[in-house]
Structure formats: C-alpha cells, structure tokens
C-alpha positions as CSV (number, residue, x, y, z in Angstrom):
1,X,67.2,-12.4,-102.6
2,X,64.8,-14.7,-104.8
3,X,65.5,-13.8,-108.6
4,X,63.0,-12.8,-110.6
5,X,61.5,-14.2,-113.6
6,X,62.9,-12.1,-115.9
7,X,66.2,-13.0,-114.3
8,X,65.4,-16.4,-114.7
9,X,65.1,-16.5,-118.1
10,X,68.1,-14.2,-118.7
11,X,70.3,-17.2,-116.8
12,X,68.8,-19.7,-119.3
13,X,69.6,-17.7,-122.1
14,X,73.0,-17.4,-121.1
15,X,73.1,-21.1,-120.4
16,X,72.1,-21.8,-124.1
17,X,74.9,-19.6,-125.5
18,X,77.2,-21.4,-123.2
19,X,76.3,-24.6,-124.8
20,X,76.7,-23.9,-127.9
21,X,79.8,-21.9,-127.8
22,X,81.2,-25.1,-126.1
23,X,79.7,-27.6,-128.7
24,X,81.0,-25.4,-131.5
25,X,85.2,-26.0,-130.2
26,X,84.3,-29.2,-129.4
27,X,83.4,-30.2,-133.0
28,X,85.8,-27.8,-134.3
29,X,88.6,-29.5,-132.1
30,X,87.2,-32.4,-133.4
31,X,87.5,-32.1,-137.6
32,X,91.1,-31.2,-136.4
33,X,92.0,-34.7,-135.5
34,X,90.2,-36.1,-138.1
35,X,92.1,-33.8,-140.6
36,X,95.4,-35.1,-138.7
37,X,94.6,-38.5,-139.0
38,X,94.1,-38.8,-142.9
39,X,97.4,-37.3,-143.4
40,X,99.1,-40.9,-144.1
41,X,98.5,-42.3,-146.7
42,X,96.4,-45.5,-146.8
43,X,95.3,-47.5,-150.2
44,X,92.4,-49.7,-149.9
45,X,90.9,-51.7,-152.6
46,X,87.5,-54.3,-152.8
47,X,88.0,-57.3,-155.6
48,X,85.8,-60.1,-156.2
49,X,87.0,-63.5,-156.0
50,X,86.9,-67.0,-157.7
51,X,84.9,-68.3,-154.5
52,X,81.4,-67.7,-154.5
53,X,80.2,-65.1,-152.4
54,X,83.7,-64.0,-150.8
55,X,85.2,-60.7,-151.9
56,X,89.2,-59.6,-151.2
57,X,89.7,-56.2,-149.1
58,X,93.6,-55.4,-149.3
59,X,94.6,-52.8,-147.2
60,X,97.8,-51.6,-147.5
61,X,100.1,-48.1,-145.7
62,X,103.6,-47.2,-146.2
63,X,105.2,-45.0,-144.0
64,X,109.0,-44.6,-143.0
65,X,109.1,-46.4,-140.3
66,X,107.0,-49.4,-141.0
67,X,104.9,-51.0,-144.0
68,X,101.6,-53.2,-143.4
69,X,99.9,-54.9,-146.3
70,X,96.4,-56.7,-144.8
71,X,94.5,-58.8,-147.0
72,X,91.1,-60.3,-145.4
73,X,87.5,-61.5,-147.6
74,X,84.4,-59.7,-147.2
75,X,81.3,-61.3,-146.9
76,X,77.6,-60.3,-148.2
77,X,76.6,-60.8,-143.9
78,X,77.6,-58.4,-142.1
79,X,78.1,-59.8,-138.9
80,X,80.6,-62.3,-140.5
81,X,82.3,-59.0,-141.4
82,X,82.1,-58.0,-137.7
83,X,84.0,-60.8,-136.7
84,X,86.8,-60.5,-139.1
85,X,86.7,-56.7,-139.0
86,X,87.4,-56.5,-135.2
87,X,90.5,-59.7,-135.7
88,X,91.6,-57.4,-137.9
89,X,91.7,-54.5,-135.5
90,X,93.2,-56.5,-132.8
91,X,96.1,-57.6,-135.3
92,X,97.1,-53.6,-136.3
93,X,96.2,-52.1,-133.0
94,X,98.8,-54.7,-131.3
95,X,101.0,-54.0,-134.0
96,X,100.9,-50.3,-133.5
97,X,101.6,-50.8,-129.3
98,X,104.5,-53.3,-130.1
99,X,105.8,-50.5,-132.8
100,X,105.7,-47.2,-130.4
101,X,108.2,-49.3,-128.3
102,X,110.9,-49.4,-130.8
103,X,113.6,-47.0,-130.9
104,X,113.1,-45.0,-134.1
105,X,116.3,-44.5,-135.4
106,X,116.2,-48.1,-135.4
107,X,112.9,-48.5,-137.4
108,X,113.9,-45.7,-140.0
109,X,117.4,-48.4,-141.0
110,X,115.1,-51.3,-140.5
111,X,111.2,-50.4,-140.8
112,X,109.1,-52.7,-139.3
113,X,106.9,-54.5,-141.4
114,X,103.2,-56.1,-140.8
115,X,101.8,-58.7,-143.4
116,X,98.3,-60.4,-142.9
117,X,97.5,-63.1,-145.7
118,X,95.0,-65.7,-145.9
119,X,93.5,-68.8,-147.6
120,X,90.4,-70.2,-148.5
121,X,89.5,-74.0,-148.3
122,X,86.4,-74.6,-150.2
123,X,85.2,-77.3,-147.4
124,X,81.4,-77.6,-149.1
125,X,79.3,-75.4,-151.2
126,X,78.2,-72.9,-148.7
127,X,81.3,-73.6,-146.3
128,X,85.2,-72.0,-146.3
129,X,87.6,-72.4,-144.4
130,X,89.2,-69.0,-144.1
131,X,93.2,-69.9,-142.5
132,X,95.3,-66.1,-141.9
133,X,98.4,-66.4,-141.3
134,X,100.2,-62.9,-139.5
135,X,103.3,-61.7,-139.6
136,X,105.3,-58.8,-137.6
137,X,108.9,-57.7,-137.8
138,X,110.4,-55.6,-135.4
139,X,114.1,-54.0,-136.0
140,X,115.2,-57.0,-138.5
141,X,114.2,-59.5,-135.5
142,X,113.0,-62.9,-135.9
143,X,109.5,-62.2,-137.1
144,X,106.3,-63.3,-135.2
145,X,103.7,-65.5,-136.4
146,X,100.2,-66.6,-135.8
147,X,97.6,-68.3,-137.5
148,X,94.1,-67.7,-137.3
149,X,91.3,-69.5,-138.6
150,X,87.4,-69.1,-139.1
151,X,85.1,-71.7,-140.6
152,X,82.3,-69.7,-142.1
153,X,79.0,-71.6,-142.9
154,X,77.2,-68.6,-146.0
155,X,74.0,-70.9,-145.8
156,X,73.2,-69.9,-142.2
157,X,75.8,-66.9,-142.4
158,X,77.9,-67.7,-139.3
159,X,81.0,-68.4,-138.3
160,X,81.4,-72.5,-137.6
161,X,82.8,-73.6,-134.2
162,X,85.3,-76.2,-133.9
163,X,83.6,-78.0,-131.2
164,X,81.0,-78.4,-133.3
165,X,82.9,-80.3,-135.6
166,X,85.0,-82.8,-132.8
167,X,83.6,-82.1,-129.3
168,X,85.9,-81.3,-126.4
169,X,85.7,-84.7,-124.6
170,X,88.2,-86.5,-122.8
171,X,87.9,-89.7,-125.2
172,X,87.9,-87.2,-128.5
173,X,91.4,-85.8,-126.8
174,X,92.3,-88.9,-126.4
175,X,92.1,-90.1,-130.0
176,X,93.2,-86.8,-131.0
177,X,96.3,-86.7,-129.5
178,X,97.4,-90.3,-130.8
179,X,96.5,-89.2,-134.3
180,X,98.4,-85.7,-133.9
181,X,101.7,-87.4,-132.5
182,X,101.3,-89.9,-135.0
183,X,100.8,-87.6,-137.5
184,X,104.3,-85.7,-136.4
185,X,106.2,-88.8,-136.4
186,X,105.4,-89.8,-139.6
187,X,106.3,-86.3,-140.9
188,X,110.5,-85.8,-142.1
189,X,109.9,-82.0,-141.9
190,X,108.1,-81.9,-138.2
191,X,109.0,-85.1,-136.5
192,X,112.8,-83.9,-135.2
193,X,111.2,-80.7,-133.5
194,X,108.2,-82.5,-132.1
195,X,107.8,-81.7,-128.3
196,X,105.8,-84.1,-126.5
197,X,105.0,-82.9,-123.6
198,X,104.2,-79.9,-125.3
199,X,101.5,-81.3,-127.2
200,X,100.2,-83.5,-124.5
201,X,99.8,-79.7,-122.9
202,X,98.2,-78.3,-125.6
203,X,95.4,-81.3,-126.0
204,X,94.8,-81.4,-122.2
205,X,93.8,-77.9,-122.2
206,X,90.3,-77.7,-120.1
207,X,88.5,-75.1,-122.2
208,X,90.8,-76.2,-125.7
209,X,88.6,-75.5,-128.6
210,X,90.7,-76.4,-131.2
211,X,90.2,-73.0,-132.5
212,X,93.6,-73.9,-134.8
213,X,91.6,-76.3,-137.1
214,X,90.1,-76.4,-140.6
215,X,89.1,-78.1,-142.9
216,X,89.5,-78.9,-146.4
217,X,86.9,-81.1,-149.0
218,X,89.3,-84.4,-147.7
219,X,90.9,-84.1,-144.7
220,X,91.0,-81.9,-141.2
221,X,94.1,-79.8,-140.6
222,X,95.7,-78.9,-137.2
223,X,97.4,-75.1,-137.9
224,X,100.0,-74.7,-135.0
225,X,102.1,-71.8,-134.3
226,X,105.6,-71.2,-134.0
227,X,107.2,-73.1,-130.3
228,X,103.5,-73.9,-130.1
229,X,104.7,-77.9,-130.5
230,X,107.3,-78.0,-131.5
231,X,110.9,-76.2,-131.4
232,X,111.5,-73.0,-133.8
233,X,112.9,-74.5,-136.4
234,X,109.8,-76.2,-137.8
235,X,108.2,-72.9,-138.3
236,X,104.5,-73.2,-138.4
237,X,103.9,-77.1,-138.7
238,X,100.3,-78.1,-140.1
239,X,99.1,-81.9,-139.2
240,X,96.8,-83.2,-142.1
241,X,94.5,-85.8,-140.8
242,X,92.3,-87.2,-144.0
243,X,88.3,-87.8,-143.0
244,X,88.8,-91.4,-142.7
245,X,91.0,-91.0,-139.8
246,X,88.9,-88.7,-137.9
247,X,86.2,-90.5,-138.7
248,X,84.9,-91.5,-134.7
249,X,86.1,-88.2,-133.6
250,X,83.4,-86.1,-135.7
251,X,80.1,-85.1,-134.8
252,X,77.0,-86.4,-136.1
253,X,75.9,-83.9,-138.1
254,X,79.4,-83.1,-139.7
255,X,79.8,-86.9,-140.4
256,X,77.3,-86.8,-142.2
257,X,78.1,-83.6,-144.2
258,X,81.8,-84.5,-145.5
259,X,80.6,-87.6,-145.8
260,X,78.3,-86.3,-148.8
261,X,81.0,-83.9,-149.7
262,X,83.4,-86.9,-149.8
263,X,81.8,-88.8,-152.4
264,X,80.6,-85.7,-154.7
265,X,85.1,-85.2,-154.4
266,X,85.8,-88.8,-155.5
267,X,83.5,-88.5,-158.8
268,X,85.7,-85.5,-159.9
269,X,89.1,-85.3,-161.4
270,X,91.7,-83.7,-159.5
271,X,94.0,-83.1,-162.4
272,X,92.9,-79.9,-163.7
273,X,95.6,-80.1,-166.8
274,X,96.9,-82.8,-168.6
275,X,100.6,-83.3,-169.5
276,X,99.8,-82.5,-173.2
277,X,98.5,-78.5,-171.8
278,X,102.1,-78.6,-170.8
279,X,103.9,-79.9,-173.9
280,X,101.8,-77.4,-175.8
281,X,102.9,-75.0,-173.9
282,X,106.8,-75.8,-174.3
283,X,106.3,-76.2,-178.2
284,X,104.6,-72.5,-179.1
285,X,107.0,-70.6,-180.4
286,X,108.6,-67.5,-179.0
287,X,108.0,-63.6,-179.8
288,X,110.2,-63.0,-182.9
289,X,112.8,-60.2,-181.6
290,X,114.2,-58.0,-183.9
291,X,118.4,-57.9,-183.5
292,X,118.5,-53.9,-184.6
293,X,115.8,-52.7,-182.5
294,X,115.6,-51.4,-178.8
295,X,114.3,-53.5,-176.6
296,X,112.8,-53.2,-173.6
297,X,110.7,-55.7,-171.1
298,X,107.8,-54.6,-168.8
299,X,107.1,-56.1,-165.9
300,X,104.2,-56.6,-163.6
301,X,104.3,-57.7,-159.6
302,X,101.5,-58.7,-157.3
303,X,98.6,-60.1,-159.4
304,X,96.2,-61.2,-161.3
305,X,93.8,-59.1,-160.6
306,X,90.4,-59.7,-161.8
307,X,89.9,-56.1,-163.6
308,X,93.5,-54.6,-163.8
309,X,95.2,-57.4,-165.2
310,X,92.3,-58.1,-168.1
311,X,92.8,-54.1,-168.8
312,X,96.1,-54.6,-169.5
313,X,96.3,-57.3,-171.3
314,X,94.0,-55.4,-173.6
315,X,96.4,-52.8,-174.0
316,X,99.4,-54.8,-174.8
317,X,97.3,-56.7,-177.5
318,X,96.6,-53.5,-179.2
319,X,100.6,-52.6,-179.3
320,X,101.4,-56.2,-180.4
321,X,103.5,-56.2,-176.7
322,X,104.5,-58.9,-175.1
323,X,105.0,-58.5,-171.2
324,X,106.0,-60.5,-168.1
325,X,104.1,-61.1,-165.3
326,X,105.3,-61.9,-162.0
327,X,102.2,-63.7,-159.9
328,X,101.7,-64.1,-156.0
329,X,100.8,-68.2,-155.6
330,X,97.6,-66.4,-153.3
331,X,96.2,-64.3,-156.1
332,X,96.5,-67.4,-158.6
333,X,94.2,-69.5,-155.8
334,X,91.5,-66.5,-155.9
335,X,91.7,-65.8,-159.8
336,X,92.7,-68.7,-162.0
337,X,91.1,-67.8,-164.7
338,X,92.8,-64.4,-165.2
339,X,96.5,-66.1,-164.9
340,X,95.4,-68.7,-167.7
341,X,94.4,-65.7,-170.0
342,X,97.4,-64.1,-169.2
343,X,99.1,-67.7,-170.1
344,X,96.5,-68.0,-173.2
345,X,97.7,-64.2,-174.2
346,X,101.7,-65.4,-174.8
347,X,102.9,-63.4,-172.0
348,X,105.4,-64.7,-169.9
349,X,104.6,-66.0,-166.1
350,X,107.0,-65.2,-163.4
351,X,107.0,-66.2,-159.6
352,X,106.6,-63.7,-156.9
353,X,106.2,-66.1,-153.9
354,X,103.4,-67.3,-152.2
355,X,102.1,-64.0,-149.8
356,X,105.0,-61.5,-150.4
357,X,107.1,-62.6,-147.9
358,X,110.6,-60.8,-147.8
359,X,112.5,-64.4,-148.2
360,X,115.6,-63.5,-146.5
361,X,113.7,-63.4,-143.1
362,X,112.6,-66.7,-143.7
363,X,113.9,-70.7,-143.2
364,X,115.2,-72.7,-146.3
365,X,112.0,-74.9,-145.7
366,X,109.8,-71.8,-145.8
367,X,111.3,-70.4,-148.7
368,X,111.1,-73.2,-150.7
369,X,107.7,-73.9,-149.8
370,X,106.9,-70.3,-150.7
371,X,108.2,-71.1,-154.0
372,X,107.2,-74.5,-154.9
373,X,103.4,-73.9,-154.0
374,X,103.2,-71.2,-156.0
375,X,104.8,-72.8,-159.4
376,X,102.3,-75.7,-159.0
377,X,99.4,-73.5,-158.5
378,X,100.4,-71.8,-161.3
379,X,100.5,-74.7,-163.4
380,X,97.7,-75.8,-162.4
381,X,95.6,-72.9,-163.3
382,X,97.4,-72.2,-166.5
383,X,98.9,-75.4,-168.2
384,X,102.1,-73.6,-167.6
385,X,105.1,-73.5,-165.4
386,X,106.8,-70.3,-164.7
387,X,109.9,-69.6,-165.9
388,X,111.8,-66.6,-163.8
389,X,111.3,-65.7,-160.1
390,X,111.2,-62.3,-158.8
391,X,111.8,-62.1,-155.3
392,X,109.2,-59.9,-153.2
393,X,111.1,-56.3,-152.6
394,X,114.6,-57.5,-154.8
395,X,115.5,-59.1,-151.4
396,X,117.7,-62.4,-152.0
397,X,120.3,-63.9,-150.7
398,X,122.4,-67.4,-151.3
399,X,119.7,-68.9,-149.2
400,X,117.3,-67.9,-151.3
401,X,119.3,-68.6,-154.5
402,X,119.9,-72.1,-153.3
403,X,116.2,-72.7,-152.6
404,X,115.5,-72.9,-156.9
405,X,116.1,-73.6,-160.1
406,X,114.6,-70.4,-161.4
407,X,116.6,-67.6,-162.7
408,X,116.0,-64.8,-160.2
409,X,115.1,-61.8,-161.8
410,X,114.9,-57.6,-160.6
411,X,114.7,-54.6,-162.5
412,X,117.0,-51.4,-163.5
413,X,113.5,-49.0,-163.3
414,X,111.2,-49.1,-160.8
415,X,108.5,-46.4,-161.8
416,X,107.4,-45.9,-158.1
417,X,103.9,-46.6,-159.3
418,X,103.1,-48.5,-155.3
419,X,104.0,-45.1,-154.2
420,X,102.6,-42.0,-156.6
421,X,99.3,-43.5,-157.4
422,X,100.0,-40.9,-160.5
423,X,100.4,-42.1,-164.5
424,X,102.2,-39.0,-165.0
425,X,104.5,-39.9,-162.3
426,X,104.7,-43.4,-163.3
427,X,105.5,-42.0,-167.2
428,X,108.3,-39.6,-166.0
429,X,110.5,-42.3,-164.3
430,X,109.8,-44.1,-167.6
431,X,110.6,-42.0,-170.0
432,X,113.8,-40.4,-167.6
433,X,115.5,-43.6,-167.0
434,X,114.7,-46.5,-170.2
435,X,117.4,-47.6,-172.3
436,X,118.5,-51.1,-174.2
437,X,117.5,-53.5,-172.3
438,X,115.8,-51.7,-169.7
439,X,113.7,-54.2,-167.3
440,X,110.1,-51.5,-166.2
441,X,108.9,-52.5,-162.7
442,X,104.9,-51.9,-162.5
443,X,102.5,-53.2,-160.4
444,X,98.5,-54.4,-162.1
445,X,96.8,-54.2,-158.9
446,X,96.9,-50.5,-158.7
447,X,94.3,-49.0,-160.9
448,X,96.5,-45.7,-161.0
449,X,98.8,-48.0,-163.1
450,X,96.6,-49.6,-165.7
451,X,95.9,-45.7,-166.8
452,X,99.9,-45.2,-167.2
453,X,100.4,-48.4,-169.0
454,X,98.7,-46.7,-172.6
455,X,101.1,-43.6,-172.4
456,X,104.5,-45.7,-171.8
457,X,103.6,-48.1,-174.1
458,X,103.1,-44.7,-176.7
459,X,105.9,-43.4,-175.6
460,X,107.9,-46.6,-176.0
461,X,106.9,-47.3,-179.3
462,X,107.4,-44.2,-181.2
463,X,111.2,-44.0,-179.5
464,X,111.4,-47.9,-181.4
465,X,111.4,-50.0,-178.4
466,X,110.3,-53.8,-179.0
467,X,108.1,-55.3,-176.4
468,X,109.8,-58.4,-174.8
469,X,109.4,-60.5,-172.0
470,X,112.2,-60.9,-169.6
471,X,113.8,-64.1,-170.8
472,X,114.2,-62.6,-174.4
473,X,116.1,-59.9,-173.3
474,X,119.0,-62.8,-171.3
C-alpha cells in the first residue's frame, strides 16, 4: 500500500528524534572519555628564552609506572610548531607502544622513564640549530637513544634542509666521508669504536640526507646515534668539521652565508669572563653563621628559570637568606642572565647535570661530560664555578663519584613540591620534618613553589633558623 502523506511526515519525524537521541549518547559517551583521559596528571609550562624569538614548552607526567619530562622550543610560526609538535608525538606515542609491552610488576620496581632535551646553536641571526637528543628506559635496560635535529631559518620561517647546505652528490660523499673518517681517527674518545664499513654504509646511502647534521657559527657537526658508527661504547659520537674544512662541500648560497657569519664571529671575543670575574669571586667573603643558632639550608633543583627563580631571589633578599641553587648546564644555555644574578645575589651554585640524566644509567665518558659542560657553562655565564653537585633523583654511585671533584650533595627533606603542586603541602613536610642542619629540597621551576617559599621562610625564621647555603652547614 502507498503511504500517505501524513504518514510520510510521521516517518520523518521519527527519523529526527532518532537522530538526536543517537547524537545525544554519542556526545555523552564522548565527555566520558575525555573526563577519563585528564585523570593523570600532566604539568605543562611556556618560558621564554635567551634566544630571540624561541620560547621553552616543558612538558612533564609522573605516573607509577613511568615518568617523561619533554622539553621542545616554540616558535612565533606555526607551521614550525607543526613540525616539532608532530616529532614530538611520534617520540611519546612510540614510547607509550614500547611501554604497554612491559610486564608491569616490572615497571612498578623499575618505572620506565622518557626524557626529551634539546639545544640550540645560534648558527646566524635568524638561523638555530635545534639538536634533541631522546632517551627511553625500559625495566632498568640499557636506555635508547636518538638524536634529532631541525635547522630552522625565522627570516623565512621554515625548517632548513640539509641538502641544502651540502648536496647529496657522489663527489660531496666522497669528500665527506674522508673528512668524517678522518675526523674519528683523529678523535681519543671515538677513534677505538670507529666501524668502517659502517660508515662507508651510512655515506653511500642513495636517498642519505644527512638529516643528522647542524650547525654551529664555526663549524658543521655530524650527530650519530648509538651502533650508528661505531660500537656501543662510544655512546653518541658527534664529528666537528670547522667551515674551512667543508669549505668545497657547501652550497653556494650557504658559502656565502657562514662566510659573512664567519667574520662578524672573528671580530668578537669568545671569552665572556675574565680570570679576575673569577678571583673576585673566590675572594668575597662568606655569609657570617652564627655558632648558637639553628641552621638550616634550602635548596633549589632544575633551573633558572626566567620568572621563578628572579621571584625568589626577591624573597630570600627580604629575609637576609642565603640559599643554594642546583642548575641544569641546559637551563644556564637558555637563561644566563638569571644564573649570574643568582651568582651576583651571594647564593651558592650547585651542579645538577647537563639534561637530568639519572647518571648511574650512563658511561664514565657520559657522565663526566654531563658534568664538565655544565660547570663551564656555568662559569661562563656567572664568573663563577660551582662548588657542590647534586645528582638528578639522589642517584649515584662509585662511578659517578669517581667522575668529580665536587662534593656530591642530597637532602634529609624533600617537600614533594614536583608532586603536590600545593604550598600548604609543601609547608607541612617543612615544618613536620626540619631540624639542625636540615638540607629543604625545592624545585624554582614550579610556580606552586615560589608561593610556598614566603611561608617556610616565616615559619623558619620565627622558630630561629639561620639561612645557609649547603657548604656552610659541612
């Protein structure tokens, strides 16, 4: 039987309804995942940096059975921040598959850890070279490493090739390859582990873009990873070829551009302090310590940071406190000028590694390294050398110990403050566990913590504790 119109539009009708009960559980289904999703808890902050134009995300999540801290710059162009954004989605979402194959009674005794640094290499005005390094660990394996890098041009907002710079062609590879074996030979660290035919594989590649080099304002560097070249024990090797050496390799155009950025370098000093910043240093006298008072040293991990750490420092100068500061080699690079205040305050600087590596995991070589570039950065920004180390998560070992001269220091309170993002929090553990002598683990890249630094430092105070640095109290 044909159906009416009236029937007709009865059908519709019911259609409609249909619809829209549907869409309803659909979007209702879907604010319940969401909801699920945001239950871990995930810390993100946005800092500017020394370099112009370049901002810092850090994105960091603890959870029981793994910890990631990702640090990666943010550009004014947003399709620059494409292209890091979706690296950096590649990197966690192959971490996650790699993680829901472990056994997880094994990753609640050893959590598996994720760590994405990087560094800039101011190459011109308008050009960085942005070098990541990654770093998983699975169980308390060996942990896996790659390096990524991205030239980024902020004049023409793009991302740089590498062909551009030496074009894929046999007599370039050619060249190449001599001045890369050469290069390992003549290296202590790197020439032992060199394998040959591994590089001669590597530069024969048909579609090789050299995607593993950057540059620098003097030279062009070759970032390999681990077994790339060479065997495990040379980590991560890096081949420095200076300009002049490269010279018939390079392109025109770039030729032409480090050769202009090569004379504007050899007008300029590269001695940013002189030997007497460091004598003056050495000669200013320390913070007089009372004998019958309490005494008590905070401490801060992970910075400078360009707002926390000049907060801070503004407290401690209003409760005549002096305070030690334990600095990441990384965050000196991006903010120099807040480690020498720090320095120019009287505070004392410690070392907390390069990138927050947990050193145990890593060679003697890598350790030291980890070490030794951050001390000279810091001197370099702050006239200064630092005088105690803090190992990144208390983890040491006598590896570690023989890899310094630095008296390794912890703590006896860690006020959680990475973890309750709450000053009241931070104030309980404080005022629950201080004593004589007590060494106060903070953190002055957490904003949570610069608001919990005024009430301890109260709270301190009026129960007589002196302010000291961490070498007064030994």
């Amino acid at each position: 039987m044909k159906p009416t119109r009236l029937t007709q539009i009865i059908l519709v009708i019911i259609g409609l309804v249909g619809l829209a009960i549907l869409a309803y559980f659909y979007w209702q289904g879907d604010d319940k995942e969401d909801t699920g999703n945001d239950t871990k808890e995930k810390h993100e902050t946005v800092e500017h940096s020394q370099y112009s134009g370049v901002d810092i995300i850090t994105d960091t999540l603890e959870e029981e059975t793994f910890y990631k801290a990702i640090h990666y710059p943010k550009f004014k162009e947003q399709s620059l921040n494409d292209a890091i954004g979706k690296y950096v989605s590649e990197i966690e979402q192959s971490f996650q598959e790699e993680l829901d194959k472990q056994d997880i009674e094994s990753l609640q005794e050893h959590p598996a850890q994720l760590y994405v640094t990087f560094d800039i290499y101011p190459v011109t005005d308008e050009v960085y070279s942005i070098v990541f390094e990654e770093e998983g660990y699975f169980g308390g394996a060996n942990p896996r490493l790659h390096n990524k890098v991205f030239i980024v041009d902020l004049e023409t907002n793009r991302l740089i090739k590498q062909t551009e710079i030496i074009q894929n062609t046999k007599e370039n590879k050619e060249e190449l390859h001599n001045l890369l074996f050469n290069g390992f030979k003549d290296s202590e660290q790197y020439s032992p582990f060199l394998n040959e035919d591994y590089l001669k594989a590597w530069i024969q590649q048909e579609n090789n873009e050299f995607s593993n080099m950057y540059l620098t304002n003097q030279s062009v560097v070759f970032a390999f990873d681990k077994y790339e070249v060479t065997a495990g024990a040379a980590g991560m090797p890096e081949i420095e070829l200076p300009f002049e050496q490269v010279r018939e390799i390079l392109s025109d155009e770039w030729l032409e551009r480090l050769n202009e950025q090569d004379k504007t370098d050899s007008d300029e000093s590269t001695e940013p302090n002189s030997e007497k910043n460091e004598e003056k240093s050495k000669e200013e006298p320390k913070n007089d310590v009372s004998e019958n008072k309490k005494r008590v040293a905070l401490t801060f991990d992970d910075g400078p940071h360009p707002t926390n750490t000049t907060k801070i420092l503004e407290l401690l100068k209003e409760y005549d406190a002096k305070a030690t500061f334990f600095m990441l080699g990384n965050r000196v690079d991006f903010y120099p000028t807040i480690a020498k205040e720090v320095a120019e305050n009287g505070h004392e600087i410690g070392n907390h590694t390069w990138s927050h590596k947990d050193l145990t995991t890593l060679d003697s070589e890598t350790i030291k390294q980890e070490i030794d570039d951050t001390s000279e950065i810091i001197f370099e920004a702050t006239g200064q050398k630092p005088t105690v180390l803090r190992p990144p998560y208390g983890a040491t070992n006598k590896q570690v110990e023989a890899a310094t001269d630095l008296p390794l220091t912890l703590w006896t309170i860690d006020t959680l403050d990475w973890k309750s993002h709450d000053p009241e929090a931070i104030l309980k553990e404080v005022k629950e566990n201080v004593q004589d002598g007590s060494i106060i683990l903070m953190h002055d890249i957490h904003e949570t913590t610069v608001e919990a630094v005024e009430p301890v430092l109260t709270y301190l105070a009026e129960n007589d504790y002196e302010f000291v640095t961490v070498s007064e109290l030994s």
